[in-house]
Residue frames as a rotation matrix with the C-alpha (Angstrom) as fourth column:
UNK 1
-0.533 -0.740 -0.411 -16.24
-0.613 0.672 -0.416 38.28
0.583 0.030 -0.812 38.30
UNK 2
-0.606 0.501 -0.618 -18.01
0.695 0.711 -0.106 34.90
0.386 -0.494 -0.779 39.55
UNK 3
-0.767 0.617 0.175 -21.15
-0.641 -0.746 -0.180 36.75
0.020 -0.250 0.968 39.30
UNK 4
-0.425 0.512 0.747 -24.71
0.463 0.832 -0.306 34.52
-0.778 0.215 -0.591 39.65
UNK 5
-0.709 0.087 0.699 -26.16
0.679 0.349 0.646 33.24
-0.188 0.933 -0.306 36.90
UNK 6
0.248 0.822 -0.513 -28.21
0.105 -0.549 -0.829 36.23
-0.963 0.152 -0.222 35.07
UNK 7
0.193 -0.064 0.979 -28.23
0.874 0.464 -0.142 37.46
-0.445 0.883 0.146 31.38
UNK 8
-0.970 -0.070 -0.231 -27.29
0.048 -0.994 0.098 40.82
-0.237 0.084 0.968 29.77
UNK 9
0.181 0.896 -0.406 -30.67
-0.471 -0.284 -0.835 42.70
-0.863 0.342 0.371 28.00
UNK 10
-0.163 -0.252 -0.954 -29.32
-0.986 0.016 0.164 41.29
-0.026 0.968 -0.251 25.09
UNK 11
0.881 0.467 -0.080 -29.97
-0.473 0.876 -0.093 37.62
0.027 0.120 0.992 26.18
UNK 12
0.238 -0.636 -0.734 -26.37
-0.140 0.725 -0.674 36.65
0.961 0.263 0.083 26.58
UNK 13
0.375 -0.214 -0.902 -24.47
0.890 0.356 0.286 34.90
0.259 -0.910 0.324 30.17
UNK 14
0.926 0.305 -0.224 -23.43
0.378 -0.765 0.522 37.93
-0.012 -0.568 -0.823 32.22
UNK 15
0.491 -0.863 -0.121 -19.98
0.138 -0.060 0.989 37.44
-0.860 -0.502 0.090 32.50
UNK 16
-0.384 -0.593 0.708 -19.15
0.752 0.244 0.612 36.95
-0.535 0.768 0.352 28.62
UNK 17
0.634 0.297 0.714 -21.57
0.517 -0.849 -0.105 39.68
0.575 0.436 -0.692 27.55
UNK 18
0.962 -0.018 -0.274 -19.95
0.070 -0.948 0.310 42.07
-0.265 -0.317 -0.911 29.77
UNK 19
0.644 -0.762 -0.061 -16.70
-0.037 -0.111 0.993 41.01
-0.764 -0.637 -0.100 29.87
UNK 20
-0.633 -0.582 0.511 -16.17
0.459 0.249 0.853 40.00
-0.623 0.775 0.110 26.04
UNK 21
-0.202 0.276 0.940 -18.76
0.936 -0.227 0.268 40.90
0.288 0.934 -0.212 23.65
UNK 22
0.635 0.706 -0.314 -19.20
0.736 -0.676 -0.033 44.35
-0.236 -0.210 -0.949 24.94
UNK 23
0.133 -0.696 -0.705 -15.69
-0.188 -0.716 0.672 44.79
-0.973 0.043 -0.227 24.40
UNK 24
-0.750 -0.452 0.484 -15.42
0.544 -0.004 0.839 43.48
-0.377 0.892 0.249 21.04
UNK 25
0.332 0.716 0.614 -18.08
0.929 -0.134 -0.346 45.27
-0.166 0.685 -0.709 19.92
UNK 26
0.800 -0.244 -0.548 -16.63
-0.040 -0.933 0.357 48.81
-0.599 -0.264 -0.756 21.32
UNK 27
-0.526 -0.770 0.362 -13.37
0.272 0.251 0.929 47.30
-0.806 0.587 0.077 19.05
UNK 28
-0.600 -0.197 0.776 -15.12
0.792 -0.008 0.610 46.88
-0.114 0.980 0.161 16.16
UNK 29
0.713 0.694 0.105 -16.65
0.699 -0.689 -0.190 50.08
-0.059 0.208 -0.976 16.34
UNK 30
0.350 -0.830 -0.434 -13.37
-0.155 -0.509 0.847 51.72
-0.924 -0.230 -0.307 16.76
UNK 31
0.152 -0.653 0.742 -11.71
0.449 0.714 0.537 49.81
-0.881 0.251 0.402 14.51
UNK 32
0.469 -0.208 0.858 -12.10
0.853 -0.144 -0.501 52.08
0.228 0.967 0.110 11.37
UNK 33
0.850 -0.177 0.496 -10.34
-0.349 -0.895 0.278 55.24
0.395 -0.409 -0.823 13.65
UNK 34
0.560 -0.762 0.325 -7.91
0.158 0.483 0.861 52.80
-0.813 -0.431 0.391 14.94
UNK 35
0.366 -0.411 0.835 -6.92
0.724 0.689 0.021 51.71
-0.584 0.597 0.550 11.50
UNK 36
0.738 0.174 0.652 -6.87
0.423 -0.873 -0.245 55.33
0.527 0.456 -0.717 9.74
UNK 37
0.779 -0.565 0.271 -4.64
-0.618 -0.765 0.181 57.02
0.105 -0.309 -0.945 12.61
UNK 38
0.667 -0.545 0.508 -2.22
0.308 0.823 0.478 53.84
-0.679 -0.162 0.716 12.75
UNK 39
0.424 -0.810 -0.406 1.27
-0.900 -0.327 -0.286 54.81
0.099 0.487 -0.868 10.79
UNK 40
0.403 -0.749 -0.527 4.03
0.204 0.634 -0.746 52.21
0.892 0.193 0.408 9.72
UNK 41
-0.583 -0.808 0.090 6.13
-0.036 -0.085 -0.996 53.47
0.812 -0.584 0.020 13.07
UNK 42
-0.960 0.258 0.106 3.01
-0.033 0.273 -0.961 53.31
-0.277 -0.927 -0.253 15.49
UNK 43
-0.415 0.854 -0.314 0.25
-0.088 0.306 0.948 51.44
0.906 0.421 -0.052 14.85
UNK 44
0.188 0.980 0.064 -2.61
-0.635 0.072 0.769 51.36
0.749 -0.185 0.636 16.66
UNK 45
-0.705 -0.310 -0.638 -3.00
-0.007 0.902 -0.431 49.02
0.710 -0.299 -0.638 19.80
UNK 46
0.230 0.874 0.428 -5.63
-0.595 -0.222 0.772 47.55
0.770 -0.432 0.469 21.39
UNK 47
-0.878 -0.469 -0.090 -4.79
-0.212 0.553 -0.806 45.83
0.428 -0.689 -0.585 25.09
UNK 48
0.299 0.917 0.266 -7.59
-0.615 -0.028 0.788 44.09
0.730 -0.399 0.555 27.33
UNK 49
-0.444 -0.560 0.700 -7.19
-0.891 0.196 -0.409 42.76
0.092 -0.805 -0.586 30.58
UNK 50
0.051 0.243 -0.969 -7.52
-0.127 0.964 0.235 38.98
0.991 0.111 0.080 31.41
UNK 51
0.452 0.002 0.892 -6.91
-0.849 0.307 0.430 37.29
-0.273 -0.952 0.141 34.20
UNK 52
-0.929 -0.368 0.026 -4.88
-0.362 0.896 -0.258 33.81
0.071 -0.249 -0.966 34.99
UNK 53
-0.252 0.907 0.336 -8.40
-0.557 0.148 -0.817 32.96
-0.791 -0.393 0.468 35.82
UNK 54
0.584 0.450 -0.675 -9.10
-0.785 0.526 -0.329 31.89
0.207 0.722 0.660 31.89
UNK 55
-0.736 -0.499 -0.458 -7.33
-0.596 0.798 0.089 28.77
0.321 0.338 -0.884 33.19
UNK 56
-0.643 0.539 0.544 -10.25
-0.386 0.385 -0.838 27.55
-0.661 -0.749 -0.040 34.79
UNK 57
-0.130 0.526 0.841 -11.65
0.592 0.721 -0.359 26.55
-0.795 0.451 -0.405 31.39
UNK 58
-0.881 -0.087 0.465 -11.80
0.473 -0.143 0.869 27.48
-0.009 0.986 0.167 27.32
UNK 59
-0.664 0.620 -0.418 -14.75
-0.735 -0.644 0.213 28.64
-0.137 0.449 0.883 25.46
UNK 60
-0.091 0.909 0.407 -18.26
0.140 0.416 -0.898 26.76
-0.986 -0.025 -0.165 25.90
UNK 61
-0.777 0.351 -0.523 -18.68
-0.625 -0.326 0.709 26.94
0.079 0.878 0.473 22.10
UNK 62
-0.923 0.323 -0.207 -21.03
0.344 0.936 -0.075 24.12
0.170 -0.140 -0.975 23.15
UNK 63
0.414 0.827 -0.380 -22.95
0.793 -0.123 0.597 26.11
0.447 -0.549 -0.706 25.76
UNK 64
-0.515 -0.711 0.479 -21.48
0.328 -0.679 -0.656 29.76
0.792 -0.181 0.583 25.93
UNK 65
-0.641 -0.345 0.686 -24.14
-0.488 -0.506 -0.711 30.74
0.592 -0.791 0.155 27.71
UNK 66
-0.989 -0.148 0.028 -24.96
-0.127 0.717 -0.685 28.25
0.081 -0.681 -0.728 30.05
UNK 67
-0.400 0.864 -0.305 -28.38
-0.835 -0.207 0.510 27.24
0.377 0.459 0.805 28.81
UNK 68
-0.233 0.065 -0.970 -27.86
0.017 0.998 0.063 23.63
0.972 -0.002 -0.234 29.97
UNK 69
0.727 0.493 0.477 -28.20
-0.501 -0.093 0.860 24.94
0.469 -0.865 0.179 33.76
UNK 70
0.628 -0.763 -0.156 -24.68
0.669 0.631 -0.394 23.83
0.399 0.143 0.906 34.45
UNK 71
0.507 -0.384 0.771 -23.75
-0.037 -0.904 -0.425 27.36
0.861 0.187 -0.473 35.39
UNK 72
0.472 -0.580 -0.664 -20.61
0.875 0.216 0.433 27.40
-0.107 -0.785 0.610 37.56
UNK 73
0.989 -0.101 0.107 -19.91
-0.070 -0.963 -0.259 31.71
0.129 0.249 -0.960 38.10
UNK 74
0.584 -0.752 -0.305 -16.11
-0.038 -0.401 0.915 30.50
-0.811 -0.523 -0.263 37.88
UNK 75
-0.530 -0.391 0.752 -15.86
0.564 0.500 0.657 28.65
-0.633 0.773 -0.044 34.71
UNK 76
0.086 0.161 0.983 -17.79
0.975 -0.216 -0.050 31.38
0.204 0.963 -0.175 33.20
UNK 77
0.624 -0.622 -0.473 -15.47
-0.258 -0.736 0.626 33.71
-0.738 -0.268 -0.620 34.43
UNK 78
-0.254 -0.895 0.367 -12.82
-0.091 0.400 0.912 31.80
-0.963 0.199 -0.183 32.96
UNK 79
0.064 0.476 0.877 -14.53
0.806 0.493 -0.327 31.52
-0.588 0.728 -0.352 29.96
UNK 80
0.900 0.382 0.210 -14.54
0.434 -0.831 -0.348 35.35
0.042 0.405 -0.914 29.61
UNK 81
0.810 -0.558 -0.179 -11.15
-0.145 -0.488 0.861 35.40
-0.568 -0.671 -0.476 29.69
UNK 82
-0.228 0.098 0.969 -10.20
0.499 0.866 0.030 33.37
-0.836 0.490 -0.247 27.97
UNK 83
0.440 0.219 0.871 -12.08
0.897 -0.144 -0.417 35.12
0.034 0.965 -0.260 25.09
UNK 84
0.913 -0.167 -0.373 -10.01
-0.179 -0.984 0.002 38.38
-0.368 0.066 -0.928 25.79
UNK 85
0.046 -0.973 0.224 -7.17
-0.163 0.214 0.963 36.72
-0.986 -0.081 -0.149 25.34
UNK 86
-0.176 0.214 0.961 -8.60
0.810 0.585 0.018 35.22
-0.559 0.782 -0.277 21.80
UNK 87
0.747 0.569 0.345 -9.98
0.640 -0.473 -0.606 38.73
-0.181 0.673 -0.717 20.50
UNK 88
0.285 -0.849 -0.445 -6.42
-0.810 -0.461 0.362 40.26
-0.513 0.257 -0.819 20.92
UNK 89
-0.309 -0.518 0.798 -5.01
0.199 0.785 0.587 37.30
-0.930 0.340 -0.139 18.91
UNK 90
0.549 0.547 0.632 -7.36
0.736 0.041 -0.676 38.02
-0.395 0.836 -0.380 16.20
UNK 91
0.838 -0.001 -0.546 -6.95
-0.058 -0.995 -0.086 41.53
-0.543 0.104 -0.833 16.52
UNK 92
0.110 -0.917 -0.383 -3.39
-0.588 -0.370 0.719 41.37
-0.802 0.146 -0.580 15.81
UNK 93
-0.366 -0.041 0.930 -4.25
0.177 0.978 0.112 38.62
-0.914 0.206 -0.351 13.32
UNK 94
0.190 0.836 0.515 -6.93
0.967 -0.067 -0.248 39.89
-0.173 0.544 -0.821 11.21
UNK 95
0.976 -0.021 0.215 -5.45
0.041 -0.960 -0.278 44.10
0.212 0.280 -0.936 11.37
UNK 96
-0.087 -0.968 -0.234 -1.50
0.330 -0.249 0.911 43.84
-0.940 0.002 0.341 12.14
UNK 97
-0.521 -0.681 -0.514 0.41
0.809 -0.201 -0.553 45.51
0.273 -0.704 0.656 11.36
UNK 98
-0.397 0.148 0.906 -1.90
-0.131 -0.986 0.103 48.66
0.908 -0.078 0.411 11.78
UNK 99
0.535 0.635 0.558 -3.92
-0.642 -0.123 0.757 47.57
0.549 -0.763 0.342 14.65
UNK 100
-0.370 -0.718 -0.590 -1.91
-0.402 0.696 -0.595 45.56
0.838 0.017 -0.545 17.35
UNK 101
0.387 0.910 0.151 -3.35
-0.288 -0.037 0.957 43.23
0.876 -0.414 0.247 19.75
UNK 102
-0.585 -0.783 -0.213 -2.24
-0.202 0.395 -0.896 42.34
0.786 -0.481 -0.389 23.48
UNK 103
0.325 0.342 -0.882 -3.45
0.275 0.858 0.434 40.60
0.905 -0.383 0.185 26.50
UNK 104
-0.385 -0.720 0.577 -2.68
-0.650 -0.232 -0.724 41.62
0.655 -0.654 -0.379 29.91
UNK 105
0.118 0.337 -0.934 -2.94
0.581 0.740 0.340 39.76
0.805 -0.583 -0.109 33.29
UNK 106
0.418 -0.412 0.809 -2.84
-0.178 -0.911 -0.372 42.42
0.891 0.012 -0.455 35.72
UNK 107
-0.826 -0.474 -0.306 -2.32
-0.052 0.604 -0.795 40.13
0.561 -0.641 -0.523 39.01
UNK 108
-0.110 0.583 -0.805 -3.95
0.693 0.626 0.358 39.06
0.713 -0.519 -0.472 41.66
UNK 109
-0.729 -0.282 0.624 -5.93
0.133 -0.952 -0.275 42.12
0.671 -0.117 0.732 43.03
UNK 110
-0.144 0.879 -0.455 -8.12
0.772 0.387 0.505 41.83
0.620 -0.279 -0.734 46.06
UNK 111
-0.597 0.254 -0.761 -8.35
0.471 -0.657 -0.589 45.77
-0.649 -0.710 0.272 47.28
UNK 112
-0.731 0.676 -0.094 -11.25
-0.596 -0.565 0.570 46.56
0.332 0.472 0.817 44.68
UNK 113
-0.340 0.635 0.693 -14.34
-0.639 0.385 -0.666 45.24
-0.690 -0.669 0.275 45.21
UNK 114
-0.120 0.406 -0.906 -14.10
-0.989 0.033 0.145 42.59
0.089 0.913 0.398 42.19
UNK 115
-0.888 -0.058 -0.456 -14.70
-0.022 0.996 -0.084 39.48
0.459 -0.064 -0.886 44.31
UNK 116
-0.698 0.344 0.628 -17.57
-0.714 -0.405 -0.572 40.97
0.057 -0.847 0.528 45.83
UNK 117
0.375 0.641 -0.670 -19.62
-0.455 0.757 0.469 37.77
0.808 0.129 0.576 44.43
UNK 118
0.168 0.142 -0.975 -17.42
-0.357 0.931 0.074 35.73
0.919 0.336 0.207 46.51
UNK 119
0.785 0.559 0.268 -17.51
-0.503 0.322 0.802 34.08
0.362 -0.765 0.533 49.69
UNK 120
0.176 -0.738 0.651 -14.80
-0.753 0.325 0.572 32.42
-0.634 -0.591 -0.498 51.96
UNK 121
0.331 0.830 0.449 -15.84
-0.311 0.545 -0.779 29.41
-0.891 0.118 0.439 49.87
UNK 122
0.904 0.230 0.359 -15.87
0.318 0.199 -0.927 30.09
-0.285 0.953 0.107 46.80
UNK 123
0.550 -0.826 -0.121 -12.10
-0.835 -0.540 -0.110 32.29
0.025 0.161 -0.987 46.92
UNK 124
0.119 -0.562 0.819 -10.81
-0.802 0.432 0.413 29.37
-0.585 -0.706 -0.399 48.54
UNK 125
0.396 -0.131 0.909 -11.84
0.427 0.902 -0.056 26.91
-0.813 0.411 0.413 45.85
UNK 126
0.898 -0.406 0.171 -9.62
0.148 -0.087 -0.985 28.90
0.415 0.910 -0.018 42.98
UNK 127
0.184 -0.973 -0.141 -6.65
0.193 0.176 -0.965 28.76
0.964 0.150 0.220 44.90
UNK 128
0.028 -0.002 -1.000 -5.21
0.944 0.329 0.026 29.15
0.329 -0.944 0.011 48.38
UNK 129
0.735 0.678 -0.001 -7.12
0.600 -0.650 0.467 32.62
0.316 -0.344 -0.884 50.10
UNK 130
0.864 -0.312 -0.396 -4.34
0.108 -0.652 0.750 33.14
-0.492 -0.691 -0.530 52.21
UNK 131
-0.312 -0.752 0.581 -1.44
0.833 0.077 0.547 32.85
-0.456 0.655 0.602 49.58
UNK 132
0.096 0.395 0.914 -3.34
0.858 -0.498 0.126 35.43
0.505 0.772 -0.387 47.45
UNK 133
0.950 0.282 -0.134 -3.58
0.309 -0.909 0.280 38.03
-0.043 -0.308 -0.950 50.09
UNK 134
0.429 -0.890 -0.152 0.40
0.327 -0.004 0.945 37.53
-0.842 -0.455 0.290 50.59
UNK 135
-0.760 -0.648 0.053 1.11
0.385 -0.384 0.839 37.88
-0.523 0.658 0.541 47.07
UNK 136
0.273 0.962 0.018 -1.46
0.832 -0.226 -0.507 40.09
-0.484 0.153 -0.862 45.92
UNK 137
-0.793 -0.569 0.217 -1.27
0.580 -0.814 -0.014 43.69
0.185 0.115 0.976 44.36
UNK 138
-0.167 0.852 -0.496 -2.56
0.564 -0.330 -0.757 46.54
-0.809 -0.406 -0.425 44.95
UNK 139
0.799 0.420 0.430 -4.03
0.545 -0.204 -0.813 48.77
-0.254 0.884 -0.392 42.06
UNK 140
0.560 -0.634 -0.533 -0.91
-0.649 -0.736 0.192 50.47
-0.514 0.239 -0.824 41.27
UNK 141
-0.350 -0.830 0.434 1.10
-0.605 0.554 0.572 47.89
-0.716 -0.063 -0.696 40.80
UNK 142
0.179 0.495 0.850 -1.75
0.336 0.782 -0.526 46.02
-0.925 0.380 -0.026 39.30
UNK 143
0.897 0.306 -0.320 -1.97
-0.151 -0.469 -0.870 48.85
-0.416 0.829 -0.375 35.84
UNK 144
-0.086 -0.915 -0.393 1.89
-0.787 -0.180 0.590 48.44
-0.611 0.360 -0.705 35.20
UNK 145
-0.454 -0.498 0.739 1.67
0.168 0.767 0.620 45.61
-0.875 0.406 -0.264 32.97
UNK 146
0.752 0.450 0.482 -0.91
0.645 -0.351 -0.678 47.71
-0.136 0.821 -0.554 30.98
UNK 147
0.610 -0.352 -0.710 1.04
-0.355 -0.922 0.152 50.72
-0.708 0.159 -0.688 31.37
UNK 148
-0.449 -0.892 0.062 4.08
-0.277 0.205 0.939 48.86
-0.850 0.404 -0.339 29.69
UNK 149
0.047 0.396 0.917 1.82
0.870 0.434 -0.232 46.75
-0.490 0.809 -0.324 26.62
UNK 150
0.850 0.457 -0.262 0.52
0.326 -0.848 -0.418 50.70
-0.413 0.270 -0.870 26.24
UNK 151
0.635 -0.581 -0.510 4.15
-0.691 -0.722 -0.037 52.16
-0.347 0.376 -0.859 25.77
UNK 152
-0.040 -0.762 0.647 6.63
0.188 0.630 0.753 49.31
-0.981 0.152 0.119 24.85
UNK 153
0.075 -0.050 -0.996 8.18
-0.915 -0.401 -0.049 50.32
-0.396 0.915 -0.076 21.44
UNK 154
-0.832 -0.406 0.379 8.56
-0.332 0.910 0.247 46.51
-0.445 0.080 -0.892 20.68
UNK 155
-0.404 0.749 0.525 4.94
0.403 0.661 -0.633 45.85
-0.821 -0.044 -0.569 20.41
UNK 156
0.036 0.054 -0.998 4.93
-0.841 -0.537 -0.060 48.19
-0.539 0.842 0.026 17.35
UNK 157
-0.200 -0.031 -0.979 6.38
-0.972 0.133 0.194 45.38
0.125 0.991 -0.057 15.68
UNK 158
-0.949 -0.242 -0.204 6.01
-0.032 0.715 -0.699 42.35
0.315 -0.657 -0.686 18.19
UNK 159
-0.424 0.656 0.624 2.29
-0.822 0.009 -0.569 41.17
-0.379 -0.755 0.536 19.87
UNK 160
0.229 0.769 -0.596 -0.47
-0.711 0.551 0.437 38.92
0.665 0.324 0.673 19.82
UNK 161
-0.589 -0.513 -0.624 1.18
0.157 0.684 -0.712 37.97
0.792 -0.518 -0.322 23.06
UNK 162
0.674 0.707 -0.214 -0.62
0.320 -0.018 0.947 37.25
0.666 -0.707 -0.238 26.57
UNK 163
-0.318 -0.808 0.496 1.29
0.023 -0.529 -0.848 39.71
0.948 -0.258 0.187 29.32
UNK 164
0.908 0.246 -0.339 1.93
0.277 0.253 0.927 39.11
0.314 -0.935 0.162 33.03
UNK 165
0.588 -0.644 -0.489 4.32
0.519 -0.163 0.839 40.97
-0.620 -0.747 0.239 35.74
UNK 166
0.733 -0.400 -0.551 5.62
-0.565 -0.809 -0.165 43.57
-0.379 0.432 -0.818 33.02
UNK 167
-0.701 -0.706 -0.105 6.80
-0.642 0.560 0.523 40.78
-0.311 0.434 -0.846 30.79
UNK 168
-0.260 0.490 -0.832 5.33
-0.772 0.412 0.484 37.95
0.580 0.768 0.271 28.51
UNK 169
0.420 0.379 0.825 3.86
-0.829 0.530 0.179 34.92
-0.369 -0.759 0.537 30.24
UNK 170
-0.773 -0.618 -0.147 5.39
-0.635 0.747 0.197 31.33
-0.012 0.245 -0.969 30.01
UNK 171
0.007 0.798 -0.602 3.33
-0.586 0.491 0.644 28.44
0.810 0.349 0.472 29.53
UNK 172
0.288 0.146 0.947 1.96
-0.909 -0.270 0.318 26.96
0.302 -0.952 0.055 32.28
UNK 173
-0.268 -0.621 -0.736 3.82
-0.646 0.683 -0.341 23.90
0.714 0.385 -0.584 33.76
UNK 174
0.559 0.427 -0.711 2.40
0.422 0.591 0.687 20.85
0.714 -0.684 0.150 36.43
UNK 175
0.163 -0.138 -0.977 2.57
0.986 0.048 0.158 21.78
0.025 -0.989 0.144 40.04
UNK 176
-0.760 -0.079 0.645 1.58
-0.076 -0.975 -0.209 25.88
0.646 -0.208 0.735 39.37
UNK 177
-0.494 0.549 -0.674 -0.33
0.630 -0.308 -0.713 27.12
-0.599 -0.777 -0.193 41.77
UNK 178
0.240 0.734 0.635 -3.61
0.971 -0.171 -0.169 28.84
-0.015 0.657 -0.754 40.31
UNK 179
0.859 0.034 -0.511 -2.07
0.023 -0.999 -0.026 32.58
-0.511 0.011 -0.859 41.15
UNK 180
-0.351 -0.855 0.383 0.81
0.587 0.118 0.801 32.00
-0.730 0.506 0.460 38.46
UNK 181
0.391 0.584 -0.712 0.42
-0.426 -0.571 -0.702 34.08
-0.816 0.577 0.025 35.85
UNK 182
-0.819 -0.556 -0.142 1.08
-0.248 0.120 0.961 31.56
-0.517 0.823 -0.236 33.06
UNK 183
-0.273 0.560 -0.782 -1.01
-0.943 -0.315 0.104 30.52
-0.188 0.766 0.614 30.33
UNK 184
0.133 0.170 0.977 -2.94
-0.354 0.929 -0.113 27.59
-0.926 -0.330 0.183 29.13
UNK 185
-0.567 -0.597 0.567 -2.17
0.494 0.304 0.814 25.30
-0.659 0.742 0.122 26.54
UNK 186
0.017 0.746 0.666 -5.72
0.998 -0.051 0.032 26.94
0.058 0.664 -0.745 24.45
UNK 187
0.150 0.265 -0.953 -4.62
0.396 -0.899 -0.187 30.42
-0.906 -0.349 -0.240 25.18
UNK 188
-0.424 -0.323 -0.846 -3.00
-0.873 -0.103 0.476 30.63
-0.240 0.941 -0.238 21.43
UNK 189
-0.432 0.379 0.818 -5.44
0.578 0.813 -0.072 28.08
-0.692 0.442 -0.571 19.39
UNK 190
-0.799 0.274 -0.536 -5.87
-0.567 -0.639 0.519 30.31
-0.200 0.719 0.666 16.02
UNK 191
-0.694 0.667 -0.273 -8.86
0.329 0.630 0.703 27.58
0.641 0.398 -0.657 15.22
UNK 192
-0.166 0.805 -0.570 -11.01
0.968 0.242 0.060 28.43
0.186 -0.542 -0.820 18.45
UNK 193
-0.278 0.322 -0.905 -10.04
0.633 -0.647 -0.425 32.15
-0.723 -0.690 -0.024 17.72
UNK 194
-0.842 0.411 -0.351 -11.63
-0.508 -0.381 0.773 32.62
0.184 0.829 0.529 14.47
UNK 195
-0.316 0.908 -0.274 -14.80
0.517 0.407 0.753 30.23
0.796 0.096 -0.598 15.23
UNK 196
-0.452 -0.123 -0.884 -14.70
0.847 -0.370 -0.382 32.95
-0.280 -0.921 0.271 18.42
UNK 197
-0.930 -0.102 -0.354 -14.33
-0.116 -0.830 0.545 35.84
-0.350 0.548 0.760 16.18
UNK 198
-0.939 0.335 -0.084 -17.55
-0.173 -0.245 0.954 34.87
0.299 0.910 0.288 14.28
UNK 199
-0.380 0.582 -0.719 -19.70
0.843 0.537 -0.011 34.00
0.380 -0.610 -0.695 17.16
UNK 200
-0.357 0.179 -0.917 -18.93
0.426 -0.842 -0.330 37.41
-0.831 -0.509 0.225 18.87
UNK 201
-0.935 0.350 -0.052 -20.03
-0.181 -0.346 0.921 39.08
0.305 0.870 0.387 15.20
UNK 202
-0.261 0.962 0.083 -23.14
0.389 0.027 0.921 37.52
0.883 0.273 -0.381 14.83
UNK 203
-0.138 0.373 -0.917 -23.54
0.980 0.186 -0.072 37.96
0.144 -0.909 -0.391 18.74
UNK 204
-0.513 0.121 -0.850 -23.47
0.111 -0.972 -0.205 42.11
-0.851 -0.200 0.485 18.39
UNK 205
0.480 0.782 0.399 -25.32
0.496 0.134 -0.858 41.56
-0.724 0.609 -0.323 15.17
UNK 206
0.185 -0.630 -0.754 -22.35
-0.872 -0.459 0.170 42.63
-0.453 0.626 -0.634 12.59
């Protein structure tokens, strides 16, 4: 998370290689075991954690990975988030009903060590430092909105939805605060996840 600017071995931005194409690839390697043990009463499901964070900005389809020297290690956070949110859409898009896809936000978690990039600074400019610590979680609390995506019998027949607080997220609305867990308006744009979808391909070479 808001790591500096480096590149995987593979030549992509750090934050989307790790954080997106490493996972769709590990999908579509799965994906023919997914589809095979999936049944009509429980299909498959694949969940990946976001973050509120992918409001800080869409997919660079421009400049994914910041080649222009623009590189700001929040907006391509947010970028990689963003695209988790987009590859469970497919997912659930492109393999429902056998394979189902979901989204999680798990909150706002600052006892691991996944801000270690950032600085007084830099926390402070995605939202207010001391508000976060107040409503924060800690890692228990944080897994329950997987735990639930993981067992809810609904999502058998029900997904392709972005989850926050052990419940679906609302769209976000003027005058949130950046630790809301709602969604932007590009979090469900079936157009920017299929021209997604075929980037990440070529990008693992499939």
């Amino acid at each position: 998370m808001a790591t500096p600017f480096s590149l995987t071995e593979d030549g992509h931005e750090l934050q989307i290689g790790s954080n997106h194409f490493g996972h769709f690839l590990l999908f579509r390697l799965l994906e023919p075991m997914l589809s095979q043990s999936a049944t009509s009463d429980s299909p498959s499901r694949v969940i990946a954690l976001s973050s509120a964070g992918h409001r800080f900005n869409s997919v660079r389809f421009d400049d994914v990975h910041f080649e222009k020297g623009d590189y700001n290690p929040l907006v391509a956070y947010a970028q990689s988030k963003t695209a988790n949110i987009w590859m469970c859409n497919s997912i659930d898009r492109h393999y429902g009903p056998k394979i189902r896809g979901l989204s999680v936000h798990p909150g706002t978690i600052l006892t691991t060590d996944i801000t270690r990039h950032f600085d007084a600074d830099t926390l402070g400019s995605a939202g207010d430092l001391e508000h976060f610590k107040k409503t924060g979680c800690d890692v228990h609390q944080g897994a329950a909105t997987t735990v639930w995506a993981a067992l809810e019998p609904r999502f058998n027949q029900y997904s392709g939805v972005y989850l926050a607080e052990v419940g679906e997220a609302r769209p976000v609305e003027e005058g949130d605060g950046t630790n809301v867990p709602a969604y932007a308006p590009y979090a469900y744009d079936a157009e920017g996840e299929e021209r997604l979808w075929d980037l990440s391909n070529r990008a693992v070479g499939l």
